[in-house]
matplotlib code that plots the C-alpha trace (Angstrom):
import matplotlib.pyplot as plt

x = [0.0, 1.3, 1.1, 1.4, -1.6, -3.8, -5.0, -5.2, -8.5, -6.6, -7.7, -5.8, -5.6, -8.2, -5.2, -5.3, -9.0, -8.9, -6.1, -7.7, -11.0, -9.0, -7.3, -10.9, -12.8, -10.1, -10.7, -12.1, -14.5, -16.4, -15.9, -18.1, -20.6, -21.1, -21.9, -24.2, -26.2, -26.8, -28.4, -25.9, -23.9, -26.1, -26.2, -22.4, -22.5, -25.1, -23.3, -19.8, -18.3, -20.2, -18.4, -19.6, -17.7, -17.0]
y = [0.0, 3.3, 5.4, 8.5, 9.0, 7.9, 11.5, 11.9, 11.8, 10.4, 6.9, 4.1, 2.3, 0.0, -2.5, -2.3, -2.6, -5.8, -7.0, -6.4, -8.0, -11.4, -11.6, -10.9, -13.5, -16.1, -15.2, -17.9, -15.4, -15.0, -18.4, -18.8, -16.0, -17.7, -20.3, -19.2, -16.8, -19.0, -16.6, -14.5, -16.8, -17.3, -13.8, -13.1, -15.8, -13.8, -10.6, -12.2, -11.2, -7.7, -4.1, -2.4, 0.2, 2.4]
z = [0.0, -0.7, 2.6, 0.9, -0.9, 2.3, 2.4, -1.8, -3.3, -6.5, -7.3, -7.6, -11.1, -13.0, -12.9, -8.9, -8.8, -10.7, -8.5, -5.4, -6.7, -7.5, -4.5, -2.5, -5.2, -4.2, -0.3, 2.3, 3.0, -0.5, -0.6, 2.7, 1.1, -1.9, -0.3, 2.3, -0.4, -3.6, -5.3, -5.5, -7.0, -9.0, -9.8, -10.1, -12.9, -14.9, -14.8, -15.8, -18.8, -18.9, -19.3, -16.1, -15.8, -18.9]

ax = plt.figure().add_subplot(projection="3d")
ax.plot(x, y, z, "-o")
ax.set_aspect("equal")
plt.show()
């Protein structure tokens, strides 16, 4: 983590966003989620693949 821009409003990059959200995908915790909320997994699945964010 960089410690400097704690107090920036700048964002951090698209690259870091996906990074994050493959390390948190791959976390015992989603897994425990996923599994206690099928339809979300169920949901999840659907919106694979789609551009969310333009």
């Amino acid at each position: 983590m960089n410690f400097n821009r704690i107090n920036s409003l700048d964002m951090e990059t698209e690259d870091h966003y996906r990074k994050k959200a493959n390390i948190y995908r791959t976390s015992p915790e989603y897994g425990k989620m996923i599994s206690l909320y099928p339809i979300l997994e169920t949901s999840i699945k659907d919106c694979k693949g789609e551009n969310l964010v333009a």
